[in-house]
CHARMM internal coordinates of N, CA and C (Angstrom, degrees):
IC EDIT
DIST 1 N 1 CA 1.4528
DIST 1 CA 1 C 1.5188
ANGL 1 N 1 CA 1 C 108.53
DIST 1 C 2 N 1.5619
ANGL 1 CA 1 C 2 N 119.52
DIHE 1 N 1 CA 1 C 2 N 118.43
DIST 2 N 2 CA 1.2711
ANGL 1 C 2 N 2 CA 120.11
DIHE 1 CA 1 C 2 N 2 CA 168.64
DIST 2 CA 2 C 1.1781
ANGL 2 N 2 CA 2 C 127.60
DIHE 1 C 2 N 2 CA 2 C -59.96
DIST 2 C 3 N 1.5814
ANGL 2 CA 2 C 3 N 135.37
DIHE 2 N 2 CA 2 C 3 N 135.90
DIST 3 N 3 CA 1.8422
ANGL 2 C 3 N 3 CA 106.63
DIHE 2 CA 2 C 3 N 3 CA 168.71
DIST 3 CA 3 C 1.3271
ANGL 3 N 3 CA 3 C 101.03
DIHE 2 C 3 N 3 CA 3 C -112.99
DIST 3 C 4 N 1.3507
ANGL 3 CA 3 C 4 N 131.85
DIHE 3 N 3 CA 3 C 4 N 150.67
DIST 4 N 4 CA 1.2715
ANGL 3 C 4 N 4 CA 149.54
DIHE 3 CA 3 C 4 N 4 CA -146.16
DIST 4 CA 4 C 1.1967
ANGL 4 N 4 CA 4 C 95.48
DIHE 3 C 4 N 4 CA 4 C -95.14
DIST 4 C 5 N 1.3919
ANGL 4 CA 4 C 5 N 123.15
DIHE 4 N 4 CA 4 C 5 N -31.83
DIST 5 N 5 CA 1.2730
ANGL 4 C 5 N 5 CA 126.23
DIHE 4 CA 4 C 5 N 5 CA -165.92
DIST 5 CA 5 C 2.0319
ANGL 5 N 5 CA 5 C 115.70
DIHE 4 C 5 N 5 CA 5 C -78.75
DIST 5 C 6 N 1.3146
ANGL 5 CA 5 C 6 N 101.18
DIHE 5 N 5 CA 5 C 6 N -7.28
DIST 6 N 6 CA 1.5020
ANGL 5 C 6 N 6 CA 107.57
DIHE 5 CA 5 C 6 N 6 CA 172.83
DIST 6 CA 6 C 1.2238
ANGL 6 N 6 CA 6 C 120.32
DIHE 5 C 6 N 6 CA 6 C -95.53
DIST 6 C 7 N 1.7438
ANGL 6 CA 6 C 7 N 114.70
DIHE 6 N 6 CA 6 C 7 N 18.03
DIST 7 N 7 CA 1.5709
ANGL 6 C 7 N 7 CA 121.83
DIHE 6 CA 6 C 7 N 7 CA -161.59
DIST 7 CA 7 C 1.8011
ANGL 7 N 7 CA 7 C 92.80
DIHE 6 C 7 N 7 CA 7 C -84.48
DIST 7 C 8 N 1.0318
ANGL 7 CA 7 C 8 N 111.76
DIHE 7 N 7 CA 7 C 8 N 139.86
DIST 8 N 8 CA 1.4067
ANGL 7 C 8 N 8 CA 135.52
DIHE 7 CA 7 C 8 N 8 CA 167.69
DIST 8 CA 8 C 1.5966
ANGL 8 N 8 CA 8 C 113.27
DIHE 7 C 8 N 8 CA 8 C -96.09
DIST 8 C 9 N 1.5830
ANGL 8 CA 8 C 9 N 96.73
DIHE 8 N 8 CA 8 C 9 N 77.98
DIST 9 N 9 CA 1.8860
ANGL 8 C 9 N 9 CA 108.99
DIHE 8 CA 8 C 9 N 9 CA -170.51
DIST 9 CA 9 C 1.6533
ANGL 9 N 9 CA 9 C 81.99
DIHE 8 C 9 N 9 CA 9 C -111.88
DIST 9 C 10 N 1.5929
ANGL 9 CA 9 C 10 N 115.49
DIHE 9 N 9 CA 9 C 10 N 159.66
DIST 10 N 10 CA 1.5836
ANGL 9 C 10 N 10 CA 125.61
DIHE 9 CA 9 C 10 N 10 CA 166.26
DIST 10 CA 10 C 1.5113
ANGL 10 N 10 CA 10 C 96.31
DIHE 9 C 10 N 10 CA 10 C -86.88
DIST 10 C 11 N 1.0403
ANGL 10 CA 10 C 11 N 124.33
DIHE 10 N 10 CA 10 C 11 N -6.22
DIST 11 N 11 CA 1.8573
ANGL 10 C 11 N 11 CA 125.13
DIHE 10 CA 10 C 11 N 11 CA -169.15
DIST 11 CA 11 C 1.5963
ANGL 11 N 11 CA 11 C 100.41
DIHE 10 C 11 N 11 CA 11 C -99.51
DIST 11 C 12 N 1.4175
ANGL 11 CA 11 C 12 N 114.71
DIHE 11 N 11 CA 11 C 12 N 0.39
DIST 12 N 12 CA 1.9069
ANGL 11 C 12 N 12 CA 106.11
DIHE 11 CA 11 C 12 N 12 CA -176.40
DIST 12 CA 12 C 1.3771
ANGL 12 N 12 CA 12 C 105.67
DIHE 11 C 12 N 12 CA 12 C -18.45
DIST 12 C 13 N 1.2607
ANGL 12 CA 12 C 13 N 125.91
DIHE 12 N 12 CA 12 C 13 N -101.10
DIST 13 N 13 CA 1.0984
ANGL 12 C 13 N 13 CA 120.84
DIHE 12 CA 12 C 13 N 13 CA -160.34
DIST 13 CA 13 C 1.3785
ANGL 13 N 13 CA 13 C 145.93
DIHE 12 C 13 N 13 CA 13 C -39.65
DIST 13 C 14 N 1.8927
ANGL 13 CA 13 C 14 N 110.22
DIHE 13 N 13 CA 13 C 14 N -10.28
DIST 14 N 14 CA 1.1537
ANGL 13 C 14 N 14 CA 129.26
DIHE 13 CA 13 C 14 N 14 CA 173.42
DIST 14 CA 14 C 1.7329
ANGL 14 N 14 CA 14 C 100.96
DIHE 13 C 14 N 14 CA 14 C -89.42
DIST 14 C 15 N 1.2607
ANGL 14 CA 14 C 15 N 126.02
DIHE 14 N 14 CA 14 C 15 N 13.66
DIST 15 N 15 CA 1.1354
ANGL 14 C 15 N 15 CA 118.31
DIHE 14 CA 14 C 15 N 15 CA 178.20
DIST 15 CA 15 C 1.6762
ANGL 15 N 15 CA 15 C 109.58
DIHE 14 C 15 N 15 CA 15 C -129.07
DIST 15 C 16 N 1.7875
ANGL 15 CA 15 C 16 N 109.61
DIHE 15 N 15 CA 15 C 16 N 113.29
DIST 16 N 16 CA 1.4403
ANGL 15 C 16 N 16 CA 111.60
DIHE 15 CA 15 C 16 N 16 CA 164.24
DIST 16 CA 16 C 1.4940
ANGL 16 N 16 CA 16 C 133.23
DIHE 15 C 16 N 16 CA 16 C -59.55
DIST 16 C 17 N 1.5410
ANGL 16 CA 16 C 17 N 104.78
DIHE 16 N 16 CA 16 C 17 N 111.95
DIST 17 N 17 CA 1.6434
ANGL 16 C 17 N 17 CA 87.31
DIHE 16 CA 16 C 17 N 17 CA 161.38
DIST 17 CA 17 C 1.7578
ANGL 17 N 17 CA 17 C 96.16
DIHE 16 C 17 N 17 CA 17 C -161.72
DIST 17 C 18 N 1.5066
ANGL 17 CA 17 C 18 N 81.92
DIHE 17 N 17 CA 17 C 18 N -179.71
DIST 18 N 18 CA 1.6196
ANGL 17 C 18 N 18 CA 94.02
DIHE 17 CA 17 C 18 N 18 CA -142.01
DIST 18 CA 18 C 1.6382
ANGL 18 N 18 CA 18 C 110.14
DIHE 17 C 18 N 18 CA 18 C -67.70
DIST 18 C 19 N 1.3943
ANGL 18 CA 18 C 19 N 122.85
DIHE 18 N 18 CA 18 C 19 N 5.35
DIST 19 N 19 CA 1.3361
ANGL 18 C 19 N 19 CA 116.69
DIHE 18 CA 18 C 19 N 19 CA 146.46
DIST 19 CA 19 C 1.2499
ANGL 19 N 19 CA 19 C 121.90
DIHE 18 C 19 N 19 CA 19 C -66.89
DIST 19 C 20 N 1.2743
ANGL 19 CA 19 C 20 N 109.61
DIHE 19 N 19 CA 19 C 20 N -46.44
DIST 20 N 20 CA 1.3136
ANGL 19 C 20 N 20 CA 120.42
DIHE 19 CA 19 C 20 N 20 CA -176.89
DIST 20 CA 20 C 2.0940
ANGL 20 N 20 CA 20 C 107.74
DIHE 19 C 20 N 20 CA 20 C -38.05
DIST 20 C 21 N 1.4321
ANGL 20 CA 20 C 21 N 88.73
DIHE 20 N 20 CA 20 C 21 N -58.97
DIST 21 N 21 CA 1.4983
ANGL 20 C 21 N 21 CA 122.34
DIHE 20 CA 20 C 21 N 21 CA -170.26
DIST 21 CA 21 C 1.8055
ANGL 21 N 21 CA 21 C 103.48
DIHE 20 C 21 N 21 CA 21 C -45.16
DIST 21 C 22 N 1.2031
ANGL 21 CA 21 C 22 N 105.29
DIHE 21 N 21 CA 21 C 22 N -41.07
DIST 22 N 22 CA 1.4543
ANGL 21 C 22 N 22 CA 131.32
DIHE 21 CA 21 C 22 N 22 CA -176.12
DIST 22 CA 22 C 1.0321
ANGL 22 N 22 CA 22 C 111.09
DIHE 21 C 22 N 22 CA 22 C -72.80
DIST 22 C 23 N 1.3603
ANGL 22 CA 22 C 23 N 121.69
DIHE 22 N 22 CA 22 C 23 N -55.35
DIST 23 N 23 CA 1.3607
ANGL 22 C 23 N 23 CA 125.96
DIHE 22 CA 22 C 23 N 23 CA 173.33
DIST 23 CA 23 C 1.5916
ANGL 23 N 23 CA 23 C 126.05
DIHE 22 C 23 N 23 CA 23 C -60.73
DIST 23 C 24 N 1.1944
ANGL 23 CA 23 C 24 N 123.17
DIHE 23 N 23 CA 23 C 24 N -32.03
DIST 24 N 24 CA 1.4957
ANGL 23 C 24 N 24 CA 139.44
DIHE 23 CA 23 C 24 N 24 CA 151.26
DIST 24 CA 24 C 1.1419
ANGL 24 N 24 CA 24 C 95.60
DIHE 23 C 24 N 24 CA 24 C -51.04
DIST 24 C 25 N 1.2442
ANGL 24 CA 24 C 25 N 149.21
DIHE 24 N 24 CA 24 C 25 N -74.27
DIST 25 N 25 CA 1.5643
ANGL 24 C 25 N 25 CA 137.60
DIHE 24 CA 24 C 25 N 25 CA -143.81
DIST 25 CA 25 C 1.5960
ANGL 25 N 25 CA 25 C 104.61
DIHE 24 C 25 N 25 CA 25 C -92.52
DIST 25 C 26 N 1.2462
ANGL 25 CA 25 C 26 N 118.78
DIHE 25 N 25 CA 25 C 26 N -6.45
DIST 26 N 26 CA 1.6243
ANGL 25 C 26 N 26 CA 100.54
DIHE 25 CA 25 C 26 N 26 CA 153.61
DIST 26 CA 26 C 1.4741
ANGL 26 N 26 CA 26 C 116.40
DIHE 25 C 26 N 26 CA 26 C -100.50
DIST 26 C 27 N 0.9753
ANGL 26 CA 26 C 27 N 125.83
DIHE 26 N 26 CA 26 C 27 N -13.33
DIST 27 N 27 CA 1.3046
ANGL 26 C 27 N 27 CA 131.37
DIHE 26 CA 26 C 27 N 27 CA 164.72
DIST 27 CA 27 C 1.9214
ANGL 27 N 27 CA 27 C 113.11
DIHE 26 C 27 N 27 CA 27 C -69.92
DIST 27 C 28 N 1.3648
ANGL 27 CA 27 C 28 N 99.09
DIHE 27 N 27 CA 27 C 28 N -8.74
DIST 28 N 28 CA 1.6011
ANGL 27 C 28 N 28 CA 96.21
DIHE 27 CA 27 C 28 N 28 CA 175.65
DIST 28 CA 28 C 1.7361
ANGL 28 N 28 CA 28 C 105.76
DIHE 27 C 28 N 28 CA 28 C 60.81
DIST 28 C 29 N 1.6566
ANGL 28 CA 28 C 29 N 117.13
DIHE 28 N 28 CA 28 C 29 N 21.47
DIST 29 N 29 CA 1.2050
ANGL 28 C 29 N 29 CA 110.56
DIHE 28 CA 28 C 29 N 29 CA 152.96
DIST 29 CA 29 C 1.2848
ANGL 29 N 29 CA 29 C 138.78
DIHE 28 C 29 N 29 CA 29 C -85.94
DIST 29 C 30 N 1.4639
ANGL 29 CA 29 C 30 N 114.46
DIHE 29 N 29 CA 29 C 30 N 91.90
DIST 30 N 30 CA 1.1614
ANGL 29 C 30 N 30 CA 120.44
DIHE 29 CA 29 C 30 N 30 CA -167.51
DIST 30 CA 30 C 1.6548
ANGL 30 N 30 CA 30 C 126.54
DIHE 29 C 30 N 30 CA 30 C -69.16
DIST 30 C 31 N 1.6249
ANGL 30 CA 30 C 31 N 106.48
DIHE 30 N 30 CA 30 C 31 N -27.06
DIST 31 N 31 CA 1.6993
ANGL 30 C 31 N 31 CA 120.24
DIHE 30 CA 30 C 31 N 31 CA 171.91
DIST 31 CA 31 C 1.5771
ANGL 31 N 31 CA 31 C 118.61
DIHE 30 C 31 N 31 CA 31 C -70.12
DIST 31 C 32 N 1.7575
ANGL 31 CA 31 C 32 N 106.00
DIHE 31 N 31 CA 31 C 32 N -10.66
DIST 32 N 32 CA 1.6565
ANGL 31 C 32 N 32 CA 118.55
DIHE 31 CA 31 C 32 N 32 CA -173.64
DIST 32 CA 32 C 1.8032
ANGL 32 N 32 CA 32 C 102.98
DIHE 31 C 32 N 32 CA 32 C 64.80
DIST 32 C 33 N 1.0445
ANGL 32 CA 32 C 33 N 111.43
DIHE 32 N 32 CA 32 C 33 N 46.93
DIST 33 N 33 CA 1.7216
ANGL 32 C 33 N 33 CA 97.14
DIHE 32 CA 32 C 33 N 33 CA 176.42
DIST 33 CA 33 C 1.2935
ANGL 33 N 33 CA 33 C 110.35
DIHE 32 C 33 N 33 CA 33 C -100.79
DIST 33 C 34 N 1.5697
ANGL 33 CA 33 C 34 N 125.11
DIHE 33 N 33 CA 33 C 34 N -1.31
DIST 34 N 34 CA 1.8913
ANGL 33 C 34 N 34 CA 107.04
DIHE 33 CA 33 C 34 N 34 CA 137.72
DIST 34 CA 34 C 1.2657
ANGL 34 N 34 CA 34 C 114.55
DIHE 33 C 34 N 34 CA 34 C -49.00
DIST 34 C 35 N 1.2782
ANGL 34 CA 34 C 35 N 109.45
DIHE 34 N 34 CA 34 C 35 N -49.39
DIST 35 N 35 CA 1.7846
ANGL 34 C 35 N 35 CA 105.44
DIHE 34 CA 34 C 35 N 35 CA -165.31
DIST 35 CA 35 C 1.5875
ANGL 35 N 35 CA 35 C 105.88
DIHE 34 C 35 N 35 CA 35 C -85.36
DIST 35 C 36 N 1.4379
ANGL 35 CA 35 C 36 N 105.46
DIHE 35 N 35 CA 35 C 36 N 18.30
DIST 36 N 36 CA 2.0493
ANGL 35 C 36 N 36 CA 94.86
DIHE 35 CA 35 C 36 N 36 CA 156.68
DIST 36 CA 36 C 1.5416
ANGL 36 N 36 CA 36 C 88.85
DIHE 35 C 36 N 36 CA 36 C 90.01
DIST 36 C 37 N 1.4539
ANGL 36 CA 36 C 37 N 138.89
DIHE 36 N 36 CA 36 C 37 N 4.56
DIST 37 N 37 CA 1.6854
ANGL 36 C 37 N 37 CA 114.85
DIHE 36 CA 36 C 37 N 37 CA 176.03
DIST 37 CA 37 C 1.3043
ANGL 37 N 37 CA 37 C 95.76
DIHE 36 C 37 N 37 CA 37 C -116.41
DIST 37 C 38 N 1.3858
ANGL 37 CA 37 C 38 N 118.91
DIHE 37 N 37 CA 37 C 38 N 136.29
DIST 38 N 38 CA 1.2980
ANGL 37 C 38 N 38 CA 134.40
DIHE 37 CA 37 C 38 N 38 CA 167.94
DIST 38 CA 38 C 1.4111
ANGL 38 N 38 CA 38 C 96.20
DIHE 37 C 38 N 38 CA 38 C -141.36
DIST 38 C 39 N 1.7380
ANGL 38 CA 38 C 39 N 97.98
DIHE 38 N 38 CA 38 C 39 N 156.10
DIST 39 N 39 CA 1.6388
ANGL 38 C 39 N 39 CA 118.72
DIHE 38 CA 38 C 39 N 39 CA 161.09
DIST 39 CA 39 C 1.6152
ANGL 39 N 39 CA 39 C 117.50
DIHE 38 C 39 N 39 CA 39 C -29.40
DIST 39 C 40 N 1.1988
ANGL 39 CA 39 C 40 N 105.98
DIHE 39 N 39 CA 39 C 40 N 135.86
DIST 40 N 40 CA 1.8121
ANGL 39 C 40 N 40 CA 89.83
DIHE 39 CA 39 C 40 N 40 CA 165.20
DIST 40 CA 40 C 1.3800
ANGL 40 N 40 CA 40 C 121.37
DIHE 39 C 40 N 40 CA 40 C -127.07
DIST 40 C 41 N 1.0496
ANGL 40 CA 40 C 41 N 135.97
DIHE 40 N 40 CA 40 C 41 N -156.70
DIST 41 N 41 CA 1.5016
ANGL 40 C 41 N 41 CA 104.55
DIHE 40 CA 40 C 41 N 41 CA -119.08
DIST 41 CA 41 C 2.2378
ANGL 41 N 41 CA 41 C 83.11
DIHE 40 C 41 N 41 CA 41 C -100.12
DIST 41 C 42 N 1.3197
ANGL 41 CA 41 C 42 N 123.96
DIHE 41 N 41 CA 41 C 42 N -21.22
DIST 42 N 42 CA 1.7984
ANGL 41 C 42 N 42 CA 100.81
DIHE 41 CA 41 C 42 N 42 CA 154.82
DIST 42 CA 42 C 1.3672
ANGL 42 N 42 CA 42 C 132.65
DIHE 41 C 42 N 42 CA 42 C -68.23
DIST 42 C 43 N 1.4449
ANGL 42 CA 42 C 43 N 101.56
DIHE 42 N 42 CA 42 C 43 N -7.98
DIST 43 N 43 CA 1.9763
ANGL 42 C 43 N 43 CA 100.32
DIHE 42 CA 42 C 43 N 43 CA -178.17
DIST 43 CA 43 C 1.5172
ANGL 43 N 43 CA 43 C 70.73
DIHE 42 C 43 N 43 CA 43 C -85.32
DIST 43 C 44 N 1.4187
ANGL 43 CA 43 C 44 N 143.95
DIHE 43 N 43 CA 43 C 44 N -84.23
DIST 44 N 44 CA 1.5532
ANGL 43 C 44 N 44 CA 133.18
DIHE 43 CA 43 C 44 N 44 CA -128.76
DIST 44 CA 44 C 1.3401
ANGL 44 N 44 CA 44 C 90.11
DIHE 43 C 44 N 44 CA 44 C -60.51
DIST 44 C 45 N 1.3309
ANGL 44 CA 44 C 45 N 141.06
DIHE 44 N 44 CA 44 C 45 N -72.43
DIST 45 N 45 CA 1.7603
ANGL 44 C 45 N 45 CA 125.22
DIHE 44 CA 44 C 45 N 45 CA 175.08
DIST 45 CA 45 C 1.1583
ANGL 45 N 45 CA 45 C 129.01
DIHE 44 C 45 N 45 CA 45 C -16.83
DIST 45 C 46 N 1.7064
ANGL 45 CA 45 C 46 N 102.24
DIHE 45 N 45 CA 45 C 46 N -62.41
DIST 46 N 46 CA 1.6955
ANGL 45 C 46 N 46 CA 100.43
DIHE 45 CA 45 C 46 N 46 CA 174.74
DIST 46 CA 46 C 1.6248
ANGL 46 N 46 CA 46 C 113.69
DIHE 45 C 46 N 46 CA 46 C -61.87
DIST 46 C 47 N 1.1803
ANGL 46 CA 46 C 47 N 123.31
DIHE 46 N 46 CA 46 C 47 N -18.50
DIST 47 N 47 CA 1.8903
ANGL 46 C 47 N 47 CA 112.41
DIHE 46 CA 46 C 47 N 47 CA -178.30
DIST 47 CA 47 C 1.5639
ANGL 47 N 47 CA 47 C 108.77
DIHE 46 C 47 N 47 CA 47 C -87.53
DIST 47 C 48 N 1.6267
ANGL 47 CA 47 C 48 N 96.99
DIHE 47 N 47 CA 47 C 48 N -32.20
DIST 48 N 48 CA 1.8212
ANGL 47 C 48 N 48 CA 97.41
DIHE 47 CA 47 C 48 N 48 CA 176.04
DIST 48 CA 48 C 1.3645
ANGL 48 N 48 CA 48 C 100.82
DIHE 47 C 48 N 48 CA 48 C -69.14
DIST 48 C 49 N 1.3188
ANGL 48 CA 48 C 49 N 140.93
DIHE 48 N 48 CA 48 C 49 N -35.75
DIST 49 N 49 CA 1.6029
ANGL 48 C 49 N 49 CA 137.02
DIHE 48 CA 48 C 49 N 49 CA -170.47
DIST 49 CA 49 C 1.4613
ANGL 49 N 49 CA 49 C 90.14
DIHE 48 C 49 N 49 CA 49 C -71.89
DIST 49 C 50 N 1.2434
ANGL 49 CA 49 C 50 N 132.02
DIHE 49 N 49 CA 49 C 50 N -60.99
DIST 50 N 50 CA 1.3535
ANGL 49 C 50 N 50 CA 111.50
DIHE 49 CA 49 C 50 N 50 CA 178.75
DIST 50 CA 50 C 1.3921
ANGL 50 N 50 CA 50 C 144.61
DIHE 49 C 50 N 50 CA 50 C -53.74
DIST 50 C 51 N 1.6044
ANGL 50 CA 50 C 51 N 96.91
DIHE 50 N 50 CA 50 C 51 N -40.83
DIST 51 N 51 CA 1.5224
ANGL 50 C 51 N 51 CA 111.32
DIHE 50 CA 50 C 51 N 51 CA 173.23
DIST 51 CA 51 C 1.6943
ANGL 51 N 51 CA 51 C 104.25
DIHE 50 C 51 N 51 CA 51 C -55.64
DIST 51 C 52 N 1.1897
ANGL 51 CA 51 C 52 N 119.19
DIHE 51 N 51 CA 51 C 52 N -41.69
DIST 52 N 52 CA 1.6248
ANGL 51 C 52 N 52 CA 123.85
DIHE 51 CA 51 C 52 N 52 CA -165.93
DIST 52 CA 52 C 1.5805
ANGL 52 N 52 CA 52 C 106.74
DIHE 51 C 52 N 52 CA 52 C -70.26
DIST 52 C 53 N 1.2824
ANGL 52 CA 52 C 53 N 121.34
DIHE 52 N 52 CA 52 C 53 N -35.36
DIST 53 N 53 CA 1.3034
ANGL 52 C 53 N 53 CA 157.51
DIHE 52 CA 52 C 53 N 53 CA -155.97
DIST 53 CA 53 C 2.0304
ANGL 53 N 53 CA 53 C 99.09
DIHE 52 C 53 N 53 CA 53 C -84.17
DIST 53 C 54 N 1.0748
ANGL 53 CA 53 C 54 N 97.52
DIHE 53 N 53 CA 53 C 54 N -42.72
DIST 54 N 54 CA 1.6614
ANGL 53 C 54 N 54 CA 113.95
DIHE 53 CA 53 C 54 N 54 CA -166.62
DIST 54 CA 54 C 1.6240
ANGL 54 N 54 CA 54 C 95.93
DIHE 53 C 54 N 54 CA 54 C -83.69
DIST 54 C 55 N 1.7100
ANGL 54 CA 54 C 55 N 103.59
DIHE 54 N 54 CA 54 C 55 N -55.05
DIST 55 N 55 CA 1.4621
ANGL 54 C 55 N 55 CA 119.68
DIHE 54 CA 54 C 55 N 55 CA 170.22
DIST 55 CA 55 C 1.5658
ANGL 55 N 55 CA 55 C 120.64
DIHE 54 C 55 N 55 CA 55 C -19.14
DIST 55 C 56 N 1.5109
ANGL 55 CA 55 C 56 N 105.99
DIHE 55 N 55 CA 55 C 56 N -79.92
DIST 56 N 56 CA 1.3594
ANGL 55 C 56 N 56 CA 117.90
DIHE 55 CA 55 C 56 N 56 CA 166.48
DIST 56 CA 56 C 1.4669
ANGL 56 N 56 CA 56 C 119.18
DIHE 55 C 56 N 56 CA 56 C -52.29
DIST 56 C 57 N 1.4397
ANGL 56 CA 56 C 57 N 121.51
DIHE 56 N 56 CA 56 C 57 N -51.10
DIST 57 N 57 CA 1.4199
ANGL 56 C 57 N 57 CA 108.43
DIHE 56 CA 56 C 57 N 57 CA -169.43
DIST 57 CA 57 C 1.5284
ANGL 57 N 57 CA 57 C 97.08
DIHE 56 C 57 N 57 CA 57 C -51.10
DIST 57 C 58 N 1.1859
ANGL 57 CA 57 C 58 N 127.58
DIHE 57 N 57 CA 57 C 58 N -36.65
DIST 58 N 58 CA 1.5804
ANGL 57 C 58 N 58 CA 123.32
DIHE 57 CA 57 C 58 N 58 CA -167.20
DIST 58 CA 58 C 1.2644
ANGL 58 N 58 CA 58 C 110.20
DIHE 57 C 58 N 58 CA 58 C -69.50
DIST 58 C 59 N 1.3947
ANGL 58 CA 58 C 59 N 123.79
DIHE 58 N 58 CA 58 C 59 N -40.16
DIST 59 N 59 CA 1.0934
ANGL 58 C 59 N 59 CA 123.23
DIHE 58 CA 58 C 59 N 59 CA -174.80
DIST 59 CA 59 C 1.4555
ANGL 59 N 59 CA 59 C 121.00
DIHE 58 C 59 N 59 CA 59 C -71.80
DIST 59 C 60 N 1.1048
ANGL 59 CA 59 C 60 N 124.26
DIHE 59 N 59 CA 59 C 60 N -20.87
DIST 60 N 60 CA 1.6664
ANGL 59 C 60 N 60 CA 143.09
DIHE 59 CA 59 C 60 N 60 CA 153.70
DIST 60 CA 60 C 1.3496
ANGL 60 N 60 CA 60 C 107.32
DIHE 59 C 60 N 60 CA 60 C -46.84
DIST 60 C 61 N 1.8307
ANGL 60 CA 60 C 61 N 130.26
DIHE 60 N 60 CA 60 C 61 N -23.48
DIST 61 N 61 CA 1.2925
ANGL 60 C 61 N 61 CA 107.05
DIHE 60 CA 60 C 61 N 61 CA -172.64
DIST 61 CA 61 C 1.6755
ANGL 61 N 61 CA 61 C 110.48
DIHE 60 C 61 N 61 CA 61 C 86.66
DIST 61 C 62 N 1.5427
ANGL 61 CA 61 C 62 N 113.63
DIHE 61 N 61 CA 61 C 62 N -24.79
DIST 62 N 62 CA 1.7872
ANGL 61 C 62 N 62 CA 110.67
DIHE 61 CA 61 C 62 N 62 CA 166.00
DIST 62 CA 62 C 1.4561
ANGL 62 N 62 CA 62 C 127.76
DIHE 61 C 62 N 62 CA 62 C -67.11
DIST 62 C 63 N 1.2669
ANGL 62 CA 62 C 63 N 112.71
DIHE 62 N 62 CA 62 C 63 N 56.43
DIST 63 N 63 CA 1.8747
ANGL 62 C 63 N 63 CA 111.75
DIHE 62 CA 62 C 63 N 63 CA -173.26
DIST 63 CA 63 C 1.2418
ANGL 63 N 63 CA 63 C 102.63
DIHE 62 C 63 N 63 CA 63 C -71.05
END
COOR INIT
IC SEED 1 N 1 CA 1 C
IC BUILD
């Protein structure tokens, strides 16, 4: 049985597999940015508008 995961490509990281998959979940990476996916650049806006957004309501004393 071959495992895919011993392939010697220059593109590793553009390629999923279930080490990969493994390796994210002990690392407690939940966004997968070993495996090359991160937020882009409207999810990081929309969480900073919120985080800032959450910020103030707190700071008002409105919990």
């Amino acid at each position: 049985m071959d495992y895919h995961d011993d392939i010697d490509l220059p593109e590793f990281r553009e390629l999923p597999t279930y080490k990969r998959m493994c390796i994210c979940i002990l690392k407690n990476d939940h966004c997968c940015k070993y495996m090359g996916f991160s937020p882009n650049k409207i999810n990081r806006e929309l969480r900073f508008n919120a985080l800032q957004e959450y910020a103030a309501y707190t700071a008002d004393g409105n919990t």
